[in-house]
N, C-alpha and C positions, 0 to 999 in steps of 0.2 A: 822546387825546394821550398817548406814551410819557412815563411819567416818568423824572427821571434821579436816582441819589443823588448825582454830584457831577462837573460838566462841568468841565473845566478851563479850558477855551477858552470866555464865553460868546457866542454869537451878536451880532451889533449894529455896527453900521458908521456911516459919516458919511451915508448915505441919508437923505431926504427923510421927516420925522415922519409915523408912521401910527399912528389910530389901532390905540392897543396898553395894557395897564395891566400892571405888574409890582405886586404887593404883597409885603409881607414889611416887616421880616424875622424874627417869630416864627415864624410858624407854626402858632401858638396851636391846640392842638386839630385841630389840619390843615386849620384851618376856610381859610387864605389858599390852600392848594391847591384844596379843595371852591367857593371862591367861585372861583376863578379858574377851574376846568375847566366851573363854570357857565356863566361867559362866553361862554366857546369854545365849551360846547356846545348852548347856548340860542338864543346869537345872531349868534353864528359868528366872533368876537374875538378877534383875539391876544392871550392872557393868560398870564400867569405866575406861580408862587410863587416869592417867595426865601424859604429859610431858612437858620439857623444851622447849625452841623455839628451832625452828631449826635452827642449827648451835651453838647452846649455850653452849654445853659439848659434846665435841667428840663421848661419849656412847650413847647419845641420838640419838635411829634411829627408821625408821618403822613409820604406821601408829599410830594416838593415837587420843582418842575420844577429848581429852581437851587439847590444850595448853597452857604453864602460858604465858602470854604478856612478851616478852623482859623487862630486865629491862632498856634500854634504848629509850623503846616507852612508857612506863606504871612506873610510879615513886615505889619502893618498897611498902611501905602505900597501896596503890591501887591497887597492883599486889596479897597484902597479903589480901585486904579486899574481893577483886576477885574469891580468891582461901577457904575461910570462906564461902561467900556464896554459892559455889558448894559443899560445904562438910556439908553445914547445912541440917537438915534432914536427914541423911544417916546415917544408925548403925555401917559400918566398914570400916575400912583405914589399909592397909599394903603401911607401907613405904620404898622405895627400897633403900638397902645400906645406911643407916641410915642420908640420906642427908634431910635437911631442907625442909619442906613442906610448911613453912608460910613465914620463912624469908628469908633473901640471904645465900646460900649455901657456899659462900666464908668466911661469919663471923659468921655464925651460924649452930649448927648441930639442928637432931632430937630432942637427949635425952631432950635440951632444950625445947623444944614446949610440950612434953606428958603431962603436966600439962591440957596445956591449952587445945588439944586437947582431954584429958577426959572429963574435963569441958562443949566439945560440944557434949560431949554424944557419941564418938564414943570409938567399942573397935577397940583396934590396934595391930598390928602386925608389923614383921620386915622379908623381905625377903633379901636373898645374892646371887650374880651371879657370887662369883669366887675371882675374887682378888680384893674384896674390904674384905674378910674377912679370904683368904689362907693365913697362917700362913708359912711365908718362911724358918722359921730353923724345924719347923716337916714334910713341903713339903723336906727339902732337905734330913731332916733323914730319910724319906720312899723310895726316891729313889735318887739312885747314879747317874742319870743323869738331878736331877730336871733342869726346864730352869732358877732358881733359881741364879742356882750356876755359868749359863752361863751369868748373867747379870751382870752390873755394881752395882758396891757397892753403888754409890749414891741412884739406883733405889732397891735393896733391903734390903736399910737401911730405906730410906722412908717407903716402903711399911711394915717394921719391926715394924714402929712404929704405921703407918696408921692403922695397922691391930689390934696391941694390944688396941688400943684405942674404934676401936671397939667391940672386946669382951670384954675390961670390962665393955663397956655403954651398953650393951646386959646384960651382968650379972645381972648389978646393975638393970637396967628397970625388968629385968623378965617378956618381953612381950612375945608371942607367936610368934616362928622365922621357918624361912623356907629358904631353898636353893635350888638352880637350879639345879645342876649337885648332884650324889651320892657321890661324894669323899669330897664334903663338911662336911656332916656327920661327918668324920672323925677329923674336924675341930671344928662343932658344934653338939658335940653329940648331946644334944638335940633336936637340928632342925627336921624339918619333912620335906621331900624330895617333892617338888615342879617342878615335871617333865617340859621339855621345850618344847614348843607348835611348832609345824609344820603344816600347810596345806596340809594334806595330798593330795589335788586335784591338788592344784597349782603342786607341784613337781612328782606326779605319770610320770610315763616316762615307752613307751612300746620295746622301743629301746632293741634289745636284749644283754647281755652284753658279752663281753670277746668271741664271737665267729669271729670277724674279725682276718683277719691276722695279723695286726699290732694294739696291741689294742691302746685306747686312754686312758692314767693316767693324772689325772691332781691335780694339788696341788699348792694352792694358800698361798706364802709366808707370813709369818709374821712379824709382823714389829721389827723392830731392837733391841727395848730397852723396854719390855726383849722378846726375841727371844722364844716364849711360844710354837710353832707347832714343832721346831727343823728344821728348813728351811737349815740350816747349817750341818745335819747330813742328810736332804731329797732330795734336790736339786744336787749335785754332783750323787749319786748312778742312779736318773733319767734322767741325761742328759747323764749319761753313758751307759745306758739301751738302750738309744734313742742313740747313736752315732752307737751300735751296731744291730742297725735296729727291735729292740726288741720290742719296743714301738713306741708311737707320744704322746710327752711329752707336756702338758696344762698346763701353766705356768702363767695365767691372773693376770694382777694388774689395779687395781681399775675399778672394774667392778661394775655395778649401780646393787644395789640389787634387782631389778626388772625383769635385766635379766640370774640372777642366776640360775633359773630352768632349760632355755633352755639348760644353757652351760652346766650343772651336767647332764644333762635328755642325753647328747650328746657327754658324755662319758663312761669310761669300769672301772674305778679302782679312786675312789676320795680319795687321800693320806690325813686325818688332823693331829694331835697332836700326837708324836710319845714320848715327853716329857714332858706331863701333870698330866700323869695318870688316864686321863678322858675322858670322849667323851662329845660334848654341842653340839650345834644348827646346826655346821657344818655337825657331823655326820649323826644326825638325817635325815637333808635336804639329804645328800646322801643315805641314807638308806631309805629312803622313795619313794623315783626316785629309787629303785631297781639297784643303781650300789654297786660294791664292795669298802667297806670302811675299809681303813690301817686306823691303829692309836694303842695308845694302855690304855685299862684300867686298873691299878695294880690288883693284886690280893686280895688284903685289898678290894680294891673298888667294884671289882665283889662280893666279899661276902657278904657284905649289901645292893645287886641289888638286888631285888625279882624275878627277869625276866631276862634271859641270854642276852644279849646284841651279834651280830651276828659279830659286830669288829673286825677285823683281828688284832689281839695285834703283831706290833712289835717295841719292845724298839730299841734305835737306833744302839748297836751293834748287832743288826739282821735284822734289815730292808733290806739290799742288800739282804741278803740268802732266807726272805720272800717274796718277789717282784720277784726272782726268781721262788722262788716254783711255785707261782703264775702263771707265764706264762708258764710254766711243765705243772702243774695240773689242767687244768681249769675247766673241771668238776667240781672237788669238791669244786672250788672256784666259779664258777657259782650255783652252791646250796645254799654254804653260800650267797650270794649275795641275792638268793632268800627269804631270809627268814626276807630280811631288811623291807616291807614294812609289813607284820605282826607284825614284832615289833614296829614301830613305833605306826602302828594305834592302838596296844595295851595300849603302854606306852608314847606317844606323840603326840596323835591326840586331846587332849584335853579331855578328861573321866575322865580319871586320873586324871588331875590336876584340875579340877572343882570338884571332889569326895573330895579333901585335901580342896580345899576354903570353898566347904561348911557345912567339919564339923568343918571348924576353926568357921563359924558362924553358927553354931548348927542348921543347917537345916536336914529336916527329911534326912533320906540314900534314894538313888533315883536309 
């Protein structure tokens, strides 16, 4: 399916409701384009992403079939009558992280619009991608090193409240919810795990791993406020790795997401979240390219995984000693590595998550 960055006209007329799912309107991670081309391409669904303009909300990234018009070229009224006629017709809407679909996101949420959006005859859902609905005082009680506890108080009092607000407009709605990552789960029981989409082509990489002499690790910092990958416990042990000729340490900041495959595809060892207690999009993408991925998922988390996850778990008082082992053992760290992109295609090439959309919309099992 062509994508478009910004239709003006969208599609959708008074015709007779088919199944069809639009999601949006982040974007989040381009995960609402990736789940949506799943659809289409797994089980043969009309689907679509909305997203924001670019440039309009820092999360908004990636390719997306429909954009809403700025509100600074397209007056609200017109943006919202815009955004009614591409949803007219069409049986389902999952809304991401419960932000406004009709009106401004800055003065109006979701729960407001489900009114009117049954009205137009769609059912709806609610998808999460992380900290728009982790819960900061039960992320800090599962683990003693959440990035929680490394953050400033302004930013985990916000998101304390930001968060509570959304579970109980979740409660109260009782729509149909789903999350990204597995340790969500833990967050919203009831949710149903909505795997994160990878290209598995774009990122395959034939590069062999870990058998140079000085391998290449690379680990892309995260940003300051709140400190989520643990860049603070992962960056010193790697430049010290690298001082003693152990490594060649990959260290890129703001690199255009386009050419992410080559530079992962053209390393040995992709470091992400060592204090999350989860793995998302980054891991995947590494594990898909067949190199070896630090990180680490709790054990609460693996337990509600149906599928072992091949992540080298280390929390951050073990990362030095694992990174070690590492370049000891490569063997056995070259196995694990091999078995990243079977996982993936099993559980993030998009099957999966096209299997979850379409019995959220009671399509036959395919």
């Amino acid at each position: 399916m062509t994508t478009s960055e910004n239709l003006a006209t969208p599609s959708g007329s008074a015709a007779a409701t088919r199944a069809s799912l639009v999601m949006g309107p982040t974007n989040t991670a381009g995960q609402g384009f990736q789940w949506t081309q799943a659809l289409t391409r797994f089980r043969g669904v009309e689907a679509i992403s909305l997203s924001g303009a670019i440039g309009q909300a820092r999360k908004i990234s990636g390719p997306a079939h429909r954009r809403v018009p700025h509100h600074r070229i397209r007056p609200l009224a017109a943006t919202a009558a815009w955004t009614k006629r591409l949803l007219r017709g069409r049986s389902h809407l999952i809304d991401e992280s419960m932000v406004a679909i009709l009106g401004d996101p800055r003065t109006t949420d979701f729960a407001a619009e489900v009114p009117q959006l049954q009205d137009m005859g769609l059912t709806l859902g609610v998808v999460f991608h992380g900290s728009d609905i982790r819960d900061p005082d039960r992320h800090m009680s599962r683990l003693p090193f959440s990035y929680f506890a490394s953050a400033s108080d302004d930013f985990v009092d916000r998101m304390r409240r930001s968060t509570a607000a959304r579970h109980a407009a979740c409660d109260a709605l009782g729509l149909p919810t789903f999350v990204s990552t597995p340790d969500l789960l833990l967050d919203v029981p009831d949710a149903t795990w909505l795997p994160v989409v990878v290209d598995t082509t774009l990122w395959a990489s034939d590069r062999p791993v870990l058998s140079a002499a000085t391998p290449r690790v690379m680990h892309i910092p995260s940003r300051r406020d709140p400190p989520i990958k643990g860049t603070a416990h992962i960056d010193p042990v790697l430049r010290r790795l690298e001082s003693e000729g152990l490594i060649e340490y990959i260290s890129p900041t703001m690199v255009p997401h386009e050419q992410m495959p080559s530079l992962v595809g053209g390393v040995d060892v992709v470091v992400d979240q060592i204090m999350s207690g989860f793995a998302g999009v980054a891991a995947a993408e590494g594990m898909a390219a067949g190199r070896l991925v630090v990180g680490y998922i709790a054990p609460d988390v693996r337990a509600v995984m149906p599928t072992a996850s091949p992540v080298v778990d280390a929390p951050p008082e073990e990362f030095e000693a694992t990174m070690r082992r590492i370049l000891a053992e490569r063997e056995t760290f070259v196995d694990i590595a091999a078995l990243g992109p079977g996982y993936v295609d099993e559980v993030h090439s998009g099957r999966l998550s096209a299997d979850v959309l379409a019995d959220f919309m009671d399509l036959p099992s395919g």
